[in-house]
C-alpha positions, 0 to 999 in steps of 0.5 A, spaced: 421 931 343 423 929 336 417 931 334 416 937 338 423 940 334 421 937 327 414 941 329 416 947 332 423 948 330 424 955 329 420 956 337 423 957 344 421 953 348 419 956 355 416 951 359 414 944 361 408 941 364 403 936 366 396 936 368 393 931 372 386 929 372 384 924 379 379 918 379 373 924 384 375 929 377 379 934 381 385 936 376 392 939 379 398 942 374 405 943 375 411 947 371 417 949 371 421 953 367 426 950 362 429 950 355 430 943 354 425 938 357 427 932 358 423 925 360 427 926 367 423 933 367 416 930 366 418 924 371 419 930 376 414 934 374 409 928 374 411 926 381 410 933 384 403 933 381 401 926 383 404 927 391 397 932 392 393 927 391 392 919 393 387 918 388 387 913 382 390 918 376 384 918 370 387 923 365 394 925 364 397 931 360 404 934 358 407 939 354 411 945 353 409 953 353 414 957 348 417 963 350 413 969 347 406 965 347 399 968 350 395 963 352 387 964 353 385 962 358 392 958 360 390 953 354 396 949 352 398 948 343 395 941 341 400 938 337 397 932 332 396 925 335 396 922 327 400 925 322 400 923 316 405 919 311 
């Protein structure tokens, strides 16, 4: 979260979630709306999301959505893995 708010310090954020893509490729996402996610919100999140389905989990997804954002095609913001020093 550190780095969400060094990132995105001067954006509100609206939204948690996660996305989930299962071992048959079959793919579920929940939400919930929040200004603060916390690690405590994914977990439920991420719960939530896997109780659909009793398959292995091949890919998992998080991130926020920020209030006053449109979305194409629901396509969340990529934030960068590596960031150079």
């Amino acid at each position: 979260m550190d780095e969400l708010r060094r990132k995105a310090a001067d954006r509100v954020v609206r939204k948690a979630f996660v996305k989930l893509k299962f071992a048959d490729f079959t793919r579920t996402s929940r939400e919930c709306v929040c200004a603060e996610p916390t690690p405590e919100v994914f977990q439920s999140l991420l719960e939530a999301a896997h109780a659909r389905s009793s398959l292995s989990v091949r890919l998992l997804g998080a991130g926020v959505r920020f209030a006053g954002e449109e979305q194409v095609d629901d396509a969340p913001v990529q934030l960068d893995l590596f960031v150079e020093v």
